[in-house]
PLY file of the C-alpha trace (Angstrom):
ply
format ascii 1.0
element vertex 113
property float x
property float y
property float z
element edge 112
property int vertex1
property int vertex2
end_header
-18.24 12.58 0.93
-19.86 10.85 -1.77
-18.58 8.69 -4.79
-17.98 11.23 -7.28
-17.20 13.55 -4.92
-13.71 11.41 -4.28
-13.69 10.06 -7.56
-13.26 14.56 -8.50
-10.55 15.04 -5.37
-8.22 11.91 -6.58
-7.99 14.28 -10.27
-7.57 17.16 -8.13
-4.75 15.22 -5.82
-3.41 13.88 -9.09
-2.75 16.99 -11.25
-1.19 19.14 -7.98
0.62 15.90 -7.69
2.06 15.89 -11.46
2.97 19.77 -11.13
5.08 19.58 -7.77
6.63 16.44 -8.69
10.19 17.69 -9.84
10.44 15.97 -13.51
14.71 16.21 -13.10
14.15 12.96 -10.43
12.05 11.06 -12.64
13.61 8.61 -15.66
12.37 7.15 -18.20
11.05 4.09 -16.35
8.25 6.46 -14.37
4.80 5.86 -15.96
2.69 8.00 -13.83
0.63 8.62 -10.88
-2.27 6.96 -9.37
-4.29 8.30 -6.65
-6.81 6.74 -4.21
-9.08 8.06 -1.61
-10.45 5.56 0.60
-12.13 4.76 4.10
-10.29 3.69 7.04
-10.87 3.14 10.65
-8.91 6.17 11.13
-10.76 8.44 8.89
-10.82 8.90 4.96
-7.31 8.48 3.59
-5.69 9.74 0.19
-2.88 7.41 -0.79
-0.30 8.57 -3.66
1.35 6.09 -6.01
3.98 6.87 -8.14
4.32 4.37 -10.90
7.10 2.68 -12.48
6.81 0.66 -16.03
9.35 -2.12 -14.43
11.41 -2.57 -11.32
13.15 1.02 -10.55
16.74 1.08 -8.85
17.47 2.34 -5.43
18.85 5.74 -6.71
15.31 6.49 -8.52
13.66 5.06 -4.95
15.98 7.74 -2.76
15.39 10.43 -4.75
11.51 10.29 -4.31
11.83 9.41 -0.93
13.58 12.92 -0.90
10.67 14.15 -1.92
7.84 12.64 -0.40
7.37 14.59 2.96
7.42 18.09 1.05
4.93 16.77 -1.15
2.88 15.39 1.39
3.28 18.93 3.49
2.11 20.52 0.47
-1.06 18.69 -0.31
-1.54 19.33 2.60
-1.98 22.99 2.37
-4.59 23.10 -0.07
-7.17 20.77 2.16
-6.36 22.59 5.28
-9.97 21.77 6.96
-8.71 18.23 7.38
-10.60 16.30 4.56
-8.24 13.63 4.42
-8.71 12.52 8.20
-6.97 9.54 8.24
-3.78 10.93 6.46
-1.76 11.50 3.36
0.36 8.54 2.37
2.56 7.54 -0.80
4.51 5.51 -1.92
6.20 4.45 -5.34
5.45 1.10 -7.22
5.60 -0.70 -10.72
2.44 -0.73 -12.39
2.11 -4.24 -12.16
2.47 -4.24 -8.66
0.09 -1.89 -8.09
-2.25 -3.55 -10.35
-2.04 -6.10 -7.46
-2.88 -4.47 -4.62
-5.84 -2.19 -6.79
-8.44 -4.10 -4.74
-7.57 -3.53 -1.64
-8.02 0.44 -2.07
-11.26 -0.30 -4.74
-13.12 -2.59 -1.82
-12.51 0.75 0.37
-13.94 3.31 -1.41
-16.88 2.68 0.26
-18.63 6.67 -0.47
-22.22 6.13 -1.06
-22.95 7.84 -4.71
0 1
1 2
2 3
3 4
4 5
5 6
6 7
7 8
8 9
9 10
10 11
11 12
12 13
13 14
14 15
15 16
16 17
17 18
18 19
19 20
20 21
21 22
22 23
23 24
24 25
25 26
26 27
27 28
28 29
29 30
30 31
31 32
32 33
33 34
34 35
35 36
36 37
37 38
38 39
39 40
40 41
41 42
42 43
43 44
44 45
45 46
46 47
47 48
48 49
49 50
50 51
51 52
52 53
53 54
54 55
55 56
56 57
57 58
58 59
59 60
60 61
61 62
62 63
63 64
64 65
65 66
66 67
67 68
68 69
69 70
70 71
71 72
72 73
73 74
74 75
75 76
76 77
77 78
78 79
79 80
80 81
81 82
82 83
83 84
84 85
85 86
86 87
87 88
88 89
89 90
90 91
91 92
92 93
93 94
94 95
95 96
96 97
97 98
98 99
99 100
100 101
101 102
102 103
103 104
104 105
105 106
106 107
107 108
108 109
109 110
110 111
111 112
């Protein structure tokens, strides 16, 4: 996989992301979605954020959580040749916060272009 090549899959992973997430469990506080595809030692991952505009209660973190596996299990199912070797992860952050941790997933995309 090259550079633009993962740069096109996080859209793709982004916009089946945005249709399947079920807007009824999302407030006003959600912001969006960010998606990264990055190298591992266990194989290319694709990592999920959901993204919060400021600090989210525990009722808006359950009801993702109830959805997270399902989504995951569904994203799945449109790479079924194993593209994402290393595993589909999310989780669900304030922008700021994930503003912070940016570089860790930027110094891993590591595709030559």
């Amino acid at each position: 996989m090259n550079k633009s090549q993962a740069e096109e899959l996080e859209e793709v992973v982004k916009a089946i992301t945005e249709s399947m997430l079920d807007e009824q469990l999302l407030s006003d506080n959600y912001s969006g979605i960010a998606v990264d595809i990055y190298n591992s030692k266990y194989g290319i991952i694709c990592h999920i954020t959901i993204l919060f505009k400021k600090a989210f209660s525990k009722d808006e973190s359950d009801r993702l959580m109830s959805e997270k596996y399902p989504l995951i299990k569904s994203i799945t199912k449109f790479f079924p040749d194993r593209l994402f070797s290393g595993g589909i992860t999310s989780s669900h952050s304030t922008i700021e916060m994930y503003n912070r941790y940016r570089e860790f997933y930027d110094s891993n995309k590591n595709f030559e272009d």
